[in-house]
DOBAFI-945814 format. One record per residue (C-alpha): x, y, z. Coordinates in steps of 0.2 Angstrom, whole numbers, plus 2048, in hexadecimal, padded with zeros to 3 digits. Each point is the difference from the previous one (the first is absolute). Layout:
XYZ...
***
This chain:
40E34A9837FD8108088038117F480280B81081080A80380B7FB80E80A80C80B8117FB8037FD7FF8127F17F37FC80B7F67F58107FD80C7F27FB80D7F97F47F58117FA7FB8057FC8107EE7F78068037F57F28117FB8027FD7FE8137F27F47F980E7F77F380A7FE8117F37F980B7FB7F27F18137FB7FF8007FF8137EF7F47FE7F980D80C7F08017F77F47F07FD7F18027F07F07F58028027F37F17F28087F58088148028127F77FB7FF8017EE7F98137FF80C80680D80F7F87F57F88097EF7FE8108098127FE8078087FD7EF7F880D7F680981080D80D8087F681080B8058048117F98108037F98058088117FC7F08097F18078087EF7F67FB7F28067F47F18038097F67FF7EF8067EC8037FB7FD8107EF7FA8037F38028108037EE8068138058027FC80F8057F57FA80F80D7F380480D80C8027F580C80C7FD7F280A8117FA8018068138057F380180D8047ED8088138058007FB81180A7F57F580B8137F680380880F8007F680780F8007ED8068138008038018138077FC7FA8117FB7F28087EF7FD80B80A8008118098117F97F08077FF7F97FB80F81380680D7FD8117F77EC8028058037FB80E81180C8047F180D7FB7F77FC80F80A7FC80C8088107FD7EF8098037F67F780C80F7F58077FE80B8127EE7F88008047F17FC80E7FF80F7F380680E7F47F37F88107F180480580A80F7ED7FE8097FB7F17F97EF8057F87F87FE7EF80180E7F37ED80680580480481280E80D7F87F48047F47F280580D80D80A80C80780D7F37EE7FF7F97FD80A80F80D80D7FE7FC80D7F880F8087FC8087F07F97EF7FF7F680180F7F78147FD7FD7FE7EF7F97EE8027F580A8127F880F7F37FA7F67F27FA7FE8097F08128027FC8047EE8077F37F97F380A8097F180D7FA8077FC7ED8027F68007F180F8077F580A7F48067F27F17FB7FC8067EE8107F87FB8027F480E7F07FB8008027FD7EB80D7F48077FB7F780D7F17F87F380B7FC7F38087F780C7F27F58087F78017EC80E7F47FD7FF7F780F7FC7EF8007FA7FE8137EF8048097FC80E8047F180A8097FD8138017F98088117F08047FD7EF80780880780B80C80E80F80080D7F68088057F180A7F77FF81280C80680F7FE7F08088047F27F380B7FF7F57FB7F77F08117F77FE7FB7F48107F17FD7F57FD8007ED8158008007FE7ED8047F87FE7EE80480A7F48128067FD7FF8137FF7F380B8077FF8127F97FC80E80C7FB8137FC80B80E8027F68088128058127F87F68017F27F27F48067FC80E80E8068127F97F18037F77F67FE80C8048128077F48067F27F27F780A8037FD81480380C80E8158018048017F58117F67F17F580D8017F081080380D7FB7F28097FC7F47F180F8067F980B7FC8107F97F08048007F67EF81380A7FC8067F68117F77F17FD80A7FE7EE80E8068068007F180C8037F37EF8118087FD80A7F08047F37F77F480180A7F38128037FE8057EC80680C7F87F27F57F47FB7F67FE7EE7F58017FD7FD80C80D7F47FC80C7F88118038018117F67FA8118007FB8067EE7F080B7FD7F37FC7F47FF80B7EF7F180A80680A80581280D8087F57F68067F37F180680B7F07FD8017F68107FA8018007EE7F17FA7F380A7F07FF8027FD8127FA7EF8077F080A8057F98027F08077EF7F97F67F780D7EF80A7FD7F87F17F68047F480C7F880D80F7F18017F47FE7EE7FF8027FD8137F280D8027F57F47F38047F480B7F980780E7F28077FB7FC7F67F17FF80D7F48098017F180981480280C8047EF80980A8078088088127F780E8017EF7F77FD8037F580E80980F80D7ED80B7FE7F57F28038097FE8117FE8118027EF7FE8008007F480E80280B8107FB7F380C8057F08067EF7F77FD8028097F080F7F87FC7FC7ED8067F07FE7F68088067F180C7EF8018017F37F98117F780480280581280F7F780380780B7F87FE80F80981080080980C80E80A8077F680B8017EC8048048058137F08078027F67F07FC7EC8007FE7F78017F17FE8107F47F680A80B80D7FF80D8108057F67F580E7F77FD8078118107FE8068068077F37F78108018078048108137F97FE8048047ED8028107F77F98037F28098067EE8038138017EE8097F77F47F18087F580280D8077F58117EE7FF8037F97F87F08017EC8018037FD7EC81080C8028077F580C7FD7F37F38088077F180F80580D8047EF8037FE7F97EE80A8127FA80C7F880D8007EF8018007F87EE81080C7F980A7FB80F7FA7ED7F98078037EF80D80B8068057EF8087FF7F77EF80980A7F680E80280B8027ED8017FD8007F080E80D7FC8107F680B7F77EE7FB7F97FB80F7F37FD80A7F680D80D8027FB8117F380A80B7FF7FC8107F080B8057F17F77FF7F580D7FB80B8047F08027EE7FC7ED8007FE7FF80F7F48107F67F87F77F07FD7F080B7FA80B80A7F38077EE7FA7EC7FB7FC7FE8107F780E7FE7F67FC7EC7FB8107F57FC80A80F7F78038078138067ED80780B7FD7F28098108017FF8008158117F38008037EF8067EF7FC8088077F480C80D80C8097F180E8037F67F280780E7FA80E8048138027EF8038047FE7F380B8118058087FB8128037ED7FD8058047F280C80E80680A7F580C80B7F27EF8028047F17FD8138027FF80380D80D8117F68028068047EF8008158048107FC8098097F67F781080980080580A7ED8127F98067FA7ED7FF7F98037ED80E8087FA8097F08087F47F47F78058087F08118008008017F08077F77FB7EF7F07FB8097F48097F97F87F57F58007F080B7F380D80C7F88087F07FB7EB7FE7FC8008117F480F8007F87FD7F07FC7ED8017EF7FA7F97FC8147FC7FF7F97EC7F57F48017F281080980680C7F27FA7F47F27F07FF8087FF81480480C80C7FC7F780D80A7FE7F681080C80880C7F87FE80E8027EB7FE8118037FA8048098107FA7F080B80A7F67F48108098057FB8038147FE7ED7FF8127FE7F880B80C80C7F57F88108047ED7F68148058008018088117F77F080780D7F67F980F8098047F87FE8138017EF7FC8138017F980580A8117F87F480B8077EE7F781080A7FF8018048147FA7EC80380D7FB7F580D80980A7FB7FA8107FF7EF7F880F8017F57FC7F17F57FC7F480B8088068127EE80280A7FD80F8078057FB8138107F87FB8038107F57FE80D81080C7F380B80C7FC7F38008077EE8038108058107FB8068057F87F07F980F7F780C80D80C8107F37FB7FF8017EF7FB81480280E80380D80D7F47F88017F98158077EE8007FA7FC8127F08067FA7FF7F67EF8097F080D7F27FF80A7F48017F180B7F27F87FC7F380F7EF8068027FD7F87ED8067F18067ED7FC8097F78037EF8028127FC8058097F38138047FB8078138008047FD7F07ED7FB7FB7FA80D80C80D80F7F97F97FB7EC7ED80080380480F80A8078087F27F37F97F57F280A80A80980F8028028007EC7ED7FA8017FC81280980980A7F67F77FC7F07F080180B8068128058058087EF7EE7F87F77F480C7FB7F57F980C80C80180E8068127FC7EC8057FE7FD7F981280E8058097FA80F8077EE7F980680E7F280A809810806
***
């Protein structure tokens, strides 16, 4: 079949592909579609062995060939698989911290302050500035030596893993002050959080030292505080630190997410302007030719879509001139040229969007960005894509309660912010996740026939849910106090001046006590006997209450 000479080498690594492909057949390890079957058994039967026992490579054809590649590269994949496990991974990157920065982290416990409050003192000391920002560089090597196999690891793992999952996306890190287990954890089963080290390093290149010290303090100590979450023996895990492909590789390169996303920054600026630019470079010097802000504004058609920053509200004009005063531009622009703030943000903006897609995409998840402003250049990026960027973006129910979850808790939620991580690590392992996955996502089909792309109704739908269980779990509280003063049919003054005492009996094991509660049933009342079972039927009643989902969710707002 083929008239090529073979080295020896290249024969005995055939040989062994294709008898670790004659193993994996006998194991049934390997499954054909019905219509390859026939030409897979042909090829199969035609290889022929040397007198040395090794194969012929002029009898093996390209299908078998392929097959064996494939086989060699999936049992390298197990191979890596069973060399660590996720929670190994995850002790050991965290040891690397602690180790480090674990003296910050201690007068962060010891005062009682969020992450920024360290971040901003230090940030102020010069020598410490200049200590920390000349070790940054050897501390990224470090970290990202350690996650160029770890990191190879950790996504075969979740690849392979069947549960929901949503990336951290649209921002470098978590937010100090809420951690996104109280929130998205409710929902989906493990949430995927970017290693702060390589997220912030780079930066160097581009901020004055106090800014990248203090970015690099702050968002260190904030995901050093999901250590316990992280490293908690329970699967799947609820929370993990593992860095996306272009953290580890870098974003510099001519295939960094940069470039990949120029069509997409070309097509927003179409948008906008309702022009139809080719190409980046097209689009970045007819901005430059619009110096001012009226410039800019009369040049749009899709104003909307003019957006820096949703907390800045107004319309176009508005974030334009904000803008002008409150963002820097890209190095080699003009601060004072309107149209280079607006290729700033789209330079900015939409490969952060698909830098969000593909990492979901790469652990077979789902994005979970709770900053608004990104969500919006998110949702765009999803419309420029078409249906190709929803298929791949994971299951589209579990972004949607995410999103909601993440997006809600600092408005209509504000409760949900404090929701303990201790109290969703107890709903899972108590095996309850998916009675309040039910809870939460109740009705939000029905909406996602009608509009896939409607988070904002989706939101409401699950708003309305959580504020649905927590008024019935008020409900449940309150029937569960009358029923204890009542105990099943003792009312609630003969309860005060006599139940009690029958309850105290049975509790105390007192005769005297269980006597007089014996005589008082003869003018009607309920027997100890009676009163000791109900009460044991209530107490068994409240505990079921107690360790529901519902109950563990609200325990805190009872608190």
């Amino acid at each position: 079949m083929n008239d090529r000479s073979y080295t020896e080498a290249e024969i005995q690594d055939l040989t062994d592909r294709v008898f670790l492909l004659k193993e994996r057949l006998e194991a049934g390890k390997i499954h054909f579609a019905p219509h390859l079957i026939e030409d897979f058994r042909r090829s199969f039967e035609a290889i022929r062995l040397r007198p040395d026992g090794k194969v012929d490579p002029r009898t093996v054809d390209g299908r078998i060939r392929a097959s064996t590649l494939a086989i060699v590269a999936m049992n390298q994949r197990e191979e890596m698989k069973n060399s660590a496990t996720l929670q190994d991974l995850q002790e050991k990157y965290f040891e690397f911290l602690f180790e480090q920065f674990g003296w910050l982290y201690d007068q962060m416990v010891q005062h009682k302050v969020p992450s920024y409050v360290i971040a901003e003192h230090f940030a102020k000391e010069a020598e410490f500035v200049d200590k920390l920002f000349s070790v940054i560089p050897d501390c990224e090597k470090a970290v990202k030596d350690f996650w160029e196999v770890a990191g190879e690891i950790s996504e075969y793992h979740l690849q392979d893993g069947h549960q929901l999952k949503s990336v951290f996306s649209g921002d470098l890190c978590p937010s100090y002050d809420e951690n996104v287990v109280s929130t998205a954890g409710l929902y989906v089963d493990t949430i995927i959080l970017p290693c702060p080290v390589l997220r912030v390093a780079p930066l160097g290149n581009f901020l004055p030292k106090s800014e990248v010290v203090k970015l690099f303090v702050k968002h260190v100590l904030t995901v050093m505080t999901y250590r316990n979450l992280a490293t908690a023996d329970v699967s799947p895990p609820i929370v993990l630190i593992v860095p996306s492909r272009d953290d580890i590789q870098g974003r510099g390169s001519e295939h960094s997410v940069t470039a990949r996303a120029a069509p997409l920054m070309v097509q927003h600026g179409n948008r906008l302007f309702g022009r139809s630019f080719q190409e980046l470079d097209e689009l970045t010097e007819f901005c430059s030719g619009l110096v001012g802000v009226e410039d800019v504004v009369s040049q749009l058609k899709c104003p909307e879509r003019l957006l820096f920053d949703t907390e800045w509200g107004g319309d176009a004009t508005h974030q334009l001139r904000t803008a002008m005063t409150e963002n820097p531009v890209l190095p080699g622009m003009d601060q004072d040229v309107a149209g280079h703030q607006v290729i700033t943000a789209a330079l900015g903006r939409m490969p952060q969007a698909m830098a969000a897609e593909e990492a979901a995409f790469q652990f077979g998840g789902s994005p979970l960005i709770s900053a608004p402003t990104s969500w919006s250049y998110y949702t765009w990026l999803l419309e420029y894509q078409g249906a190709r960027a929803r298929n791949r973006a994971g299951n589209i129910e579990a972004c949607h309660v995410a999103h909601a979850l993440t997006t809600e808790a600092g408005t209509s939620l504000q409760w949900l912010g404090n929701v303990p991580p201790e109290s969703v690590l107890e709903i899972r392992r108590n095996g309850l996740a998916e009675e309040l996955r039910g809870v939460l996502s109740s009705g939000l089909s029905d909406l996602l026939k009608v509009n896939p792309e409607n988070y904002f109704r989706t939101a409401d739908q699950v708003v309305e849910n959580l504020d649905l269980a927590f008024r019935k779990h008020q409900q449940d509280l309150l029937e569960a106090k009358r029923r204890k003063l009542k105990l099943y049919g003792i009312d609630v003054p003969t309860c005060l001046a006599v139940g009690a005492i029958g309850v105290a009996g049975a509790m105390t094991g007192s005769i005297p006590l269980q006597g007089i509660s014996a005589a008082l049933s003869v003018v009607g009342l309920a027997t100890l006997k009676d009163i000791k079972t109900k009460y044991v039927e209530i107490a068994e009643a409240d505990k079921v209450r107690r360790t529901s989902p519902t109950g563990i969710l609200f325990r805190h707002l009872a608190n």
